[in-house]
C-alpha positions in Angstrom: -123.9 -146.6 -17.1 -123.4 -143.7 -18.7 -122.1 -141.7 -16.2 -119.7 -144.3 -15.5 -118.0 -144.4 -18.5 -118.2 -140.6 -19.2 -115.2 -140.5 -15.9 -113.5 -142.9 -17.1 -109.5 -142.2 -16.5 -110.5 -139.3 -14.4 -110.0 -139.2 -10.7 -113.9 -140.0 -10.4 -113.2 -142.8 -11.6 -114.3 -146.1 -9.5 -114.8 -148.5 -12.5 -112.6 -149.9 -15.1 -114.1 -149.6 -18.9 -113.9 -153.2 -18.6 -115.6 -153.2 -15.1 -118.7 -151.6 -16.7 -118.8 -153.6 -19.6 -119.1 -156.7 -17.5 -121.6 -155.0 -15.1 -123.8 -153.0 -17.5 -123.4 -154.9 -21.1 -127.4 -156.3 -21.7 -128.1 -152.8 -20.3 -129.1 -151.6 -24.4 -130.6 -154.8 -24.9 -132.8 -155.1 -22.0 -134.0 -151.1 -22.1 -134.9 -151.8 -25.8 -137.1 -155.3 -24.8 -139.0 -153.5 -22.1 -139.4 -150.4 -24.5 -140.8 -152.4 -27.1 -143.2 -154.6 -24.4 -144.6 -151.3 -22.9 -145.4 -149.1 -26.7 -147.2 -153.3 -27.3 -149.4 -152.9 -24.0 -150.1 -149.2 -24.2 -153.3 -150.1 -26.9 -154.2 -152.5 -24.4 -154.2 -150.1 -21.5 -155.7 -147.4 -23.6 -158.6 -149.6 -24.4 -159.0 -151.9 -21.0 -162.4 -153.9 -20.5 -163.2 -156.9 -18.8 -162.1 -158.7 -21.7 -158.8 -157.0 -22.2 -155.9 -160.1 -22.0 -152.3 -158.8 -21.4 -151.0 -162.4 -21.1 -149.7 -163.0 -24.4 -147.6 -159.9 -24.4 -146.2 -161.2 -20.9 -144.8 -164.4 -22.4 -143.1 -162.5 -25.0 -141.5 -160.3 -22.7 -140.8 -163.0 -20.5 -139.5 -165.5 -23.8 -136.5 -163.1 -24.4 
């Protein structure tokens, strides 16, 4: 996305701004929901046993 926008108006360019906007605008949103569920699992990974339930973390990432 990034590199996208930093050639905008040059003759790299192959995108509109508004081109990426539409393509790439959850892009922040999504990164920081898959962030968040990995740093909630890595406990869970740290500490695995038979026991160890990684459902409900699933369902949240899955609720957004």
């Amino acid at each position: 996305m990034q590199t996208f926008r930093n050639v905008i108006g040059t003759a790299q360019s192959v995108l509109s701004e508004e081109d990426i906007d539409t393509i790439f605008y959850r892009i922040p949103q999504l990164h920081k929901i898959h962030f968040d569920f990995i740093k909630s699992l890595e406990p869970c990974v740290e500490t695995w046993n038979e026991e160890t339930k990684i459902a409900e973390y699933v369902k949240i990432l899955v609720s957004f």
